[in-house]
C-alpha positions as a Markdown table, in Angstrom:
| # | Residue | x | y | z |
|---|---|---|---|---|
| 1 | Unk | 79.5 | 119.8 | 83.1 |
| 2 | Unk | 79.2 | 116.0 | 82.6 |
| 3 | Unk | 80.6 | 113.8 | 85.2 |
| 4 | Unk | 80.9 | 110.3 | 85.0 |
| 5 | Unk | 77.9 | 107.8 | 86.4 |
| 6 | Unk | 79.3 | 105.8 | 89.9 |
| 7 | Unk | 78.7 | 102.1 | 89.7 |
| 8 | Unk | 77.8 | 102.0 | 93.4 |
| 9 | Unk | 77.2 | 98.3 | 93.0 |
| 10 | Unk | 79.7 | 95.9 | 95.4 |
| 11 | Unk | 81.1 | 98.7 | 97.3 |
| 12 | Unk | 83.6 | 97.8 | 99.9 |
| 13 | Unk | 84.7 | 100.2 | 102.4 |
| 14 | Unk | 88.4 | 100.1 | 102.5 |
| 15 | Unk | 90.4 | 100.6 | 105.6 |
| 16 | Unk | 93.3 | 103.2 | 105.0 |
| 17 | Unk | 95.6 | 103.0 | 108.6 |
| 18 | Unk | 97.3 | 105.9 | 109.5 |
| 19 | Unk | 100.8 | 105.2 | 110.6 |
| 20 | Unk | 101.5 | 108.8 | 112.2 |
| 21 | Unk | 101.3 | 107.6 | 115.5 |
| 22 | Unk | 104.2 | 104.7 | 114.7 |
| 23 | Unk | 106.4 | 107.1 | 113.3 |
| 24 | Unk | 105.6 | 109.2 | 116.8 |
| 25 | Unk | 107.0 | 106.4 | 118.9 |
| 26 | Unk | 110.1 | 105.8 | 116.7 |
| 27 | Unk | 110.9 | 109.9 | 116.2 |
| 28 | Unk | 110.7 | 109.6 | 120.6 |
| 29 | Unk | 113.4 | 107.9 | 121.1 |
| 30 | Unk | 115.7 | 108.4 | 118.3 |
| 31 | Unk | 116.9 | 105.4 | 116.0 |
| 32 | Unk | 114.5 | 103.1 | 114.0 |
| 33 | Unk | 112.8 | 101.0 | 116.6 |
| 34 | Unk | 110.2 | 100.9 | 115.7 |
| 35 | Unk | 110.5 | 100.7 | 112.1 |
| 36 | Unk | 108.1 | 101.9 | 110.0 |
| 37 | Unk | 108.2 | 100.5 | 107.1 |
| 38 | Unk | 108.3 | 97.2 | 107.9 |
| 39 | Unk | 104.8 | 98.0 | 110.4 |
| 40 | Unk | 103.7 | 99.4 | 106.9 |
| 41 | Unk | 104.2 | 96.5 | 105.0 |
| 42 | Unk | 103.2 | 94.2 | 107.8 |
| 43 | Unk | 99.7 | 96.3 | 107.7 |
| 44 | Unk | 99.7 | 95.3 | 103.8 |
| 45 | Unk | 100.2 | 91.8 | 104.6 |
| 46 | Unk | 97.6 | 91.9 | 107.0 |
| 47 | Unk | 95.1 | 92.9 | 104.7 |
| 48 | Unk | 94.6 | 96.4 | 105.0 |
| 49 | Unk | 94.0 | 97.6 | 102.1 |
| 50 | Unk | 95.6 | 101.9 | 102.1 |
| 51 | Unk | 98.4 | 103.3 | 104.5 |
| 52 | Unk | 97.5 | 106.6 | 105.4 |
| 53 | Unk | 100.7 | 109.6 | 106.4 |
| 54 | Unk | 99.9 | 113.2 | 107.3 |
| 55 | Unk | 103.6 | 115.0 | 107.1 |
| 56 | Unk | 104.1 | 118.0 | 109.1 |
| 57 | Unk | 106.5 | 121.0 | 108.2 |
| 58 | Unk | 108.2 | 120.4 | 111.4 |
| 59 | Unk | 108.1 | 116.5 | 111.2 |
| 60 | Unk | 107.3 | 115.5 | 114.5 |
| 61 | Unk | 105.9 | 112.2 | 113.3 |
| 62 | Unk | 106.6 | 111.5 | 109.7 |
| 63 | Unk | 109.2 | 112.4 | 108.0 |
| 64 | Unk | 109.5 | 114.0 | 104.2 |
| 65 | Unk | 111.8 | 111.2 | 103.4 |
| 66 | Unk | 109.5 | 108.6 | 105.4 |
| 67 | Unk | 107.1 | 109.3 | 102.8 |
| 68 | Unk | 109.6 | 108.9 | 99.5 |
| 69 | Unk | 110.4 | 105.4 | 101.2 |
| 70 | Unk | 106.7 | 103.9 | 101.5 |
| 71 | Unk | 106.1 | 105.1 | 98.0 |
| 72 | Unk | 109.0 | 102.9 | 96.8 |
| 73 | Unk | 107.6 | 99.8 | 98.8 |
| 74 | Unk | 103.8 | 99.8 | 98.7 |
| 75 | Unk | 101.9 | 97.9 | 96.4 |
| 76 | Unk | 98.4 | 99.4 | 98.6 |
| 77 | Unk | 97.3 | 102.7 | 98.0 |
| 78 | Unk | 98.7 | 105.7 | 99.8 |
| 79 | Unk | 97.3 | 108.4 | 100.6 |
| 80 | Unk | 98.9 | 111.7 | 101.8 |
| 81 | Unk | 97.3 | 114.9 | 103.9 |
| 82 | Unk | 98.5 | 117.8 | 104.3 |
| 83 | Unk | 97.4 | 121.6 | 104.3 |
| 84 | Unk | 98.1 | 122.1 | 100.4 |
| 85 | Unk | 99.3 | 126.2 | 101.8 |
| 86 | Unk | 102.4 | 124.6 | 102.9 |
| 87 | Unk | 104.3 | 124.4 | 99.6 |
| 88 | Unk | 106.3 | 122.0 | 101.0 |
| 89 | Unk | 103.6 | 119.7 | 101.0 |
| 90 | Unk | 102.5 | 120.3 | 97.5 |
| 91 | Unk | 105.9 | 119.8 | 96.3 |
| 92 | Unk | 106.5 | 116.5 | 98.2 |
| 93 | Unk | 102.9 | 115.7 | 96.9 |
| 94 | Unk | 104.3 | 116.2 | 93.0 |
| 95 | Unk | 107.3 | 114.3 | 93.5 |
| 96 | Unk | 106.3 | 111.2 | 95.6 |
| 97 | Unk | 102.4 | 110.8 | 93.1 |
| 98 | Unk | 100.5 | 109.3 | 95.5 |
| 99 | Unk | 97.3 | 107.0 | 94.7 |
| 100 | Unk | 95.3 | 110.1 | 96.9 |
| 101 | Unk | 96.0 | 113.3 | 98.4 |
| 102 | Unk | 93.5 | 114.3 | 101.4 |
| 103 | Unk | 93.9 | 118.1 | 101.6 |
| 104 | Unk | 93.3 | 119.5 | 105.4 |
| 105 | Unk | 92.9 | 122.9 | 106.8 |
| 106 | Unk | 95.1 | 122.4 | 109.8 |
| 107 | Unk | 98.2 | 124.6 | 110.8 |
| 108 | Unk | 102.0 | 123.9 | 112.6 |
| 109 | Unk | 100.0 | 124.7 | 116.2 |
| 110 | Unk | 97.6 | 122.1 | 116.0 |
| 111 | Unk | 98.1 | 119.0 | 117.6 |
| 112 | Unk | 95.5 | 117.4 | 115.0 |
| 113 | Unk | 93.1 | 118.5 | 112.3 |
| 114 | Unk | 90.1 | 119.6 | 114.3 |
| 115 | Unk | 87.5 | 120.9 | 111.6 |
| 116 | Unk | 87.1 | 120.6 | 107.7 |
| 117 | Unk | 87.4 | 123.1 | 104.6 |
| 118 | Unk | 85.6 | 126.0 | 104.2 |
| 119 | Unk | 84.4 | 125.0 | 100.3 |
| 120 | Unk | 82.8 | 128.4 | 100.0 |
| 121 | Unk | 85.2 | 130.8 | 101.1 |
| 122 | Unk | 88.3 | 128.8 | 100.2 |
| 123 | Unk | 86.6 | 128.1 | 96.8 |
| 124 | Unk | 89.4 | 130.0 | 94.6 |
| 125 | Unk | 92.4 | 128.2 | 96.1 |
| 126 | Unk | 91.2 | 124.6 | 96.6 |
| 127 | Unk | 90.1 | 124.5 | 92.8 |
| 128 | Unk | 93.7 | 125.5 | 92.1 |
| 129 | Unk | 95.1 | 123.0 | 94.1 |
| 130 | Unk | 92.9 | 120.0 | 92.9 |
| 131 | Unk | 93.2 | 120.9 | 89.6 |
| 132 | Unk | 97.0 | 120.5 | 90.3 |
| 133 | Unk | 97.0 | 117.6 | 91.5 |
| 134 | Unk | 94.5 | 116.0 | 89.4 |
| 135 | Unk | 96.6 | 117.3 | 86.6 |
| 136 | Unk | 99.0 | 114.3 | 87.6 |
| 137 | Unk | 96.6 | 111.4 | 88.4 |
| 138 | Unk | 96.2 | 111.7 | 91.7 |
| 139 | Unk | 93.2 | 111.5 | 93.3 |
| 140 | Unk | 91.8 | 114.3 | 95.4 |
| 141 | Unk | 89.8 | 114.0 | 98.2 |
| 142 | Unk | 89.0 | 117.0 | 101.1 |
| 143 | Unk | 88.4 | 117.6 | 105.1 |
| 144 | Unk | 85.2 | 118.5 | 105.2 |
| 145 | Unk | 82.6 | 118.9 | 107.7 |
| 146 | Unk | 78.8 | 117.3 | 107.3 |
| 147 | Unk | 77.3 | 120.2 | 106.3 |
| 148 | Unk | 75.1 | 120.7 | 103.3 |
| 149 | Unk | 76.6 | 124.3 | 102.2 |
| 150 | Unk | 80.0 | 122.7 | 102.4 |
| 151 | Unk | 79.4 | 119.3 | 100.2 |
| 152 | Unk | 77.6 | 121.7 | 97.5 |
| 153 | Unk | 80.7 | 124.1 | 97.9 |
| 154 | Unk | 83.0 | 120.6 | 97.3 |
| 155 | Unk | 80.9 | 119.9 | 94.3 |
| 156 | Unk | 82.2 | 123.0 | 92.6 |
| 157 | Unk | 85.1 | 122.6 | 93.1 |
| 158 | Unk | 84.8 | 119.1 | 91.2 |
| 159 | Unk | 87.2 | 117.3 | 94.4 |
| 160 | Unk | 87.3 | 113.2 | 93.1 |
| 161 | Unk | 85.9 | 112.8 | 97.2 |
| 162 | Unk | 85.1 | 114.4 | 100.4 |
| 163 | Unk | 86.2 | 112.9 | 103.5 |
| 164 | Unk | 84.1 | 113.6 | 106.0 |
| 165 | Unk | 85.5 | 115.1 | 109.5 |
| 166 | Unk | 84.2 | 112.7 | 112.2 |
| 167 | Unk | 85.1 | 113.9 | 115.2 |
| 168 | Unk | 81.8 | 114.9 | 116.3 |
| 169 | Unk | 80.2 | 111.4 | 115.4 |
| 170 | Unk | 82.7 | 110.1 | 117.6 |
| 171 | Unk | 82.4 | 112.1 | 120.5 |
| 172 | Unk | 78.6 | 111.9 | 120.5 |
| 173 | Unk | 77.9 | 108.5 | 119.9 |
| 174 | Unk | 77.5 | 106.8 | 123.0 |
| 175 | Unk | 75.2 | 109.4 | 123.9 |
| 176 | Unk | 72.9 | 109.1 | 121.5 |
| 177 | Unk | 74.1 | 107.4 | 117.7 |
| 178 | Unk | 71.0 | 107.8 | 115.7 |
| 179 | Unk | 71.2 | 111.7 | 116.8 |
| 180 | Unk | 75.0 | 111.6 | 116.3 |
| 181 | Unk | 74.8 | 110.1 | 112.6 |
| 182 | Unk | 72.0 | 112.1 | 111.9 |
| 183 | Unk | 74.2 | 114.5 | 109.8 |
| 184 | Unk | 77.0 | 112.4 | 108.5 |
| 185 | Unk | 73.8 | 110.2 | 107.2 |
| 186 | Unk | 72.5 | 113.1 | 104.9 |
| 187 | Unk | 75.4 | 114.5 | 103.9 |
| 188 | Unk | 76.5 | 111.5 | 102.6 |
| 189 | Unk | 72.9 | 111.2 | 100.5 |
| 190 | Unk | 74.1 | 114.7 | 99.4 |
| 191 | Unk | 77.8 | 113.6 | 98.1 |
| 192 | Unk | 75.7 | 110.7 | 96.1 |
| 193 | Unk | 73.7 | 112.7 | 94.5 |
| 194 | Unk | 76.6 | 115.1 | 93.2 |
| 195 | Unk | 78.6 | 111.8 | 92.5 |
| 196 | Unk | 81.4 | 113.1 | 95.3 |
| 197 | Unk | 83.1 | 110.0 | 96.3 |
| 198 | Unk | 83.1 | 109.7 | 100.3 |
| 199 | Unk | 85.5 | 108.9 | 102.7 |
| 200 | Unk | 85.7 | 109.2 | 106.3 |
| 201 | Unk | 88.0 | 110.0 | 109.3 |
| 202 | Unk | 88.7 | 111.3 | 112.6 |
| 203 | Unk | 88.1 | 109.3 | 116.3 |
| 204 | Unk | 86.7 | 105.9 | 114.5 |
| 205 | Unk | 87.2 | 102.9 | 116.6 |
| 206 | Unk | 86.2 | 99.7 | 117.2 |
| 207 | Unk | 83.2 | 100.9 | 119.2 |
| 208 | Unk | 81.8 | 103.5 | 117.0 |
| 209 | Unk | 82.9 | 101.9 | 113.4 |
| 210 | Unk | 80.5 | 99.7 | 112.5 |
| 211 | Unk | 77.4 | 102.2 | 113.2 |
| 212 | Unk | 79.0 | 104.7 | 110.8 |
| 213 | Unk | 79.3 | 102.0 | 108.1 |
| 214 | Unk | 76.2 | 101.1 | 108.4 |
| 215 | Unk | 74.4 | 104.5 | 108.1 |
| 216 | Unk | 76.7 | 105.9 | 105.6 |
| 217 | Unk | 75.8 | 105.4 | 102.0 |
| 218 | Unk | 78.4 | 104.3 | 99.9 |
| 219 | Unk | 81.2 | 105.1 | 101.6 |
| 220 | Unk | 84.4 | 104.4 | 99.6 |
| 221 | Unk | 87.3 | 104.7 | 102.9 |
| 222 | Unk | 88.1 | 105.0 | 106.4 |
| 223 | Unk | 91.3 | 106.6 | 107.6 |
| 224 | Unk | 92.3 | 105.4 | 111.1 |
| 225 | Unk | 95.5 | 105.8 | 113.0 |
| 226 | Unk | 95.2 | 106.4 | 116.9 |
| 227 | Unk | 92.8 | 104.3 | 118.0 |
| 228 | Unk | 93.5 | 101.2 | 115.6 |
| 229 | Unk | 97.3 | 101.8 | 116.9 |
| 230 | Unk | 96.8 | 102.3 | 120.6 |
| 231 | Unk | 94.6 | 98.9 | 120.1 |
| 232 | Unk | 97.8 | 96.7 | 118.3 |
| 233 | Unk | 98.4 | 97.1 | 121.7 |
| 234 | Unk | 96.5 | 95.6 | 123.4 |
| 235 | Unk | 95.0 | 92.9 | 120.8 |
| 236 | Unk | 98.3 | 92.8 | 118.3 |
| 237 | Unk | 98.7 | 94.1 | 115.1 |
| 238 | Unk | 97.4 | 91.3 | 112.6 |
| 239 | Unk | 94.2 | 90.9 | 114.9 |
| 240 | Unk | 93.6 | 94.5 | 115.6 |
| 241 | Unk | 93.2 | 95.1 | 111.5 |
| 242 | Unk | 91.3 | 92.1 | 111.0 |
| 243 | Unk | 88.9 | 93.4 | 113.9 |
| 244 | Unk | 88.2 | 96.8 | 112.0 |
| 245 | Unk | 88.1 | 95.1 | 108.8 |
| 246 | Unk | 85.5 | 92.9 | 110.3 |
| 247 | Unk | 83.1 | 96.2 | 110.9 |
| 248 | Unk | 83.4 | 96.9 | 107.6 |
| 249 | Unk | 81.5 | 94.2 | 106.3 |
């Protein structure tokens, strides 16, 4: 199968904000305060550069028609996760055509995605669904975790990217990076060398951002909701995304 060489030249990691946690406040008290897509196009003008949603069946954050509105405003890219066995999801997917789908193994029960794909086991249904969606431009990319059986698994399936799950960075990092990189370093070599674009997600924050830029080959995107959110808090909106950006340099 020929694949297309990467230019990896110039690449800039681009920061993709999660506004789940936005629509969370808003859906708590009822109403539109706040309102979500004006923090969405606020985040636009403030430079960052994708707005990320993950709709849930029961919409406890964002809302099916929360995601038909950004697509008619955004000039950024979107990207939309989702567990692609929800057929909900897919058909939202097909009739909003984002810039990316992330497809992610979670269920209704979980409170957030808490492991990756298994690209071996699962290998039949996520080629179905990627050929799907790449059928109408959109981008794929997977969860996966930084494990070498699982990026060869992703390369079969011949997925546009792999995001890699980075929970576990996250929570080991202060105890030892170098150890807690360690794996999300050679996957990452891996994903290169099958020319899998690589993106990345889960528990980055100010702290821990930078480190993973740094060690992480080529990587194309971070997706970052909570923590970026929870720090508009404390250092504002327009500051808080210039702060991330800045780690991505």
């Amino acid at each position: 199968e020929n694949k297309l060489s990467f230019n990896f030249a110039f690449i800039m990691t681009r920061l993709s904000v999660n506004i789940n946690k936005i629509a969370t406040l808003r859906n708590a008290r009822g109403g539109n305060t706040p309102d979500l897509i004006k923090h969405a196009l606020d985040l636009e003008k403030f430079g960052a550069q994708g707005i990320t949603v993950h709709p849930r069946p029961d919409e406890r954050h964002i809302k099916y028609d929360d995601v038909r509105a950004l697509k008619k405003v955004l000039s950024i890219e979107f990207n939309i996760e989702g567990n692609p066995k929800e057929s909900s999801f897919v058909d939202l997917v097909l009739e909003t055509l984002p810039h990316q789908v992330t497809l992610v193994p979670d269920n209704t029960s979980q409170l957030t995605s808490d492991h990756g794909w298994d690209t071996v086991n699962e290998r039949s249904f996520l080629s179905e669904m990627i050929s799907l969606f790449k059928s109408k431009n959109i981008r794929t990319s997977i969860f996966v975790d930084p494990v070498k059986k699982m990026i060869d698994g992703a390369a079969i399936l011949n997925t546009d990217r792999v995001e890699l799950y980075t929970e576990n960075y996250a929570a080991n990092y202060h105890k030892n990076p170098k150890e807690a990189i360690k794996h999300y370093t050679l996957a990452a070599k891996l994903a290169n060398k099958l020319q899998i674009g690589i993106n990345a997600g889960h528990d980055l924050n100010l702290e821990n951002l930078q480190y993973f830029h740094n060690n992480v080959d080529n990587l194309l995107e971070v997706s970052i909701g909570h923590a970026l959110i929870a720090d508009a808090l404390s250092y504002g909106m327009e500051n808080t995304v210039n702060m991330y950006l800045s780690r991505l340099k």
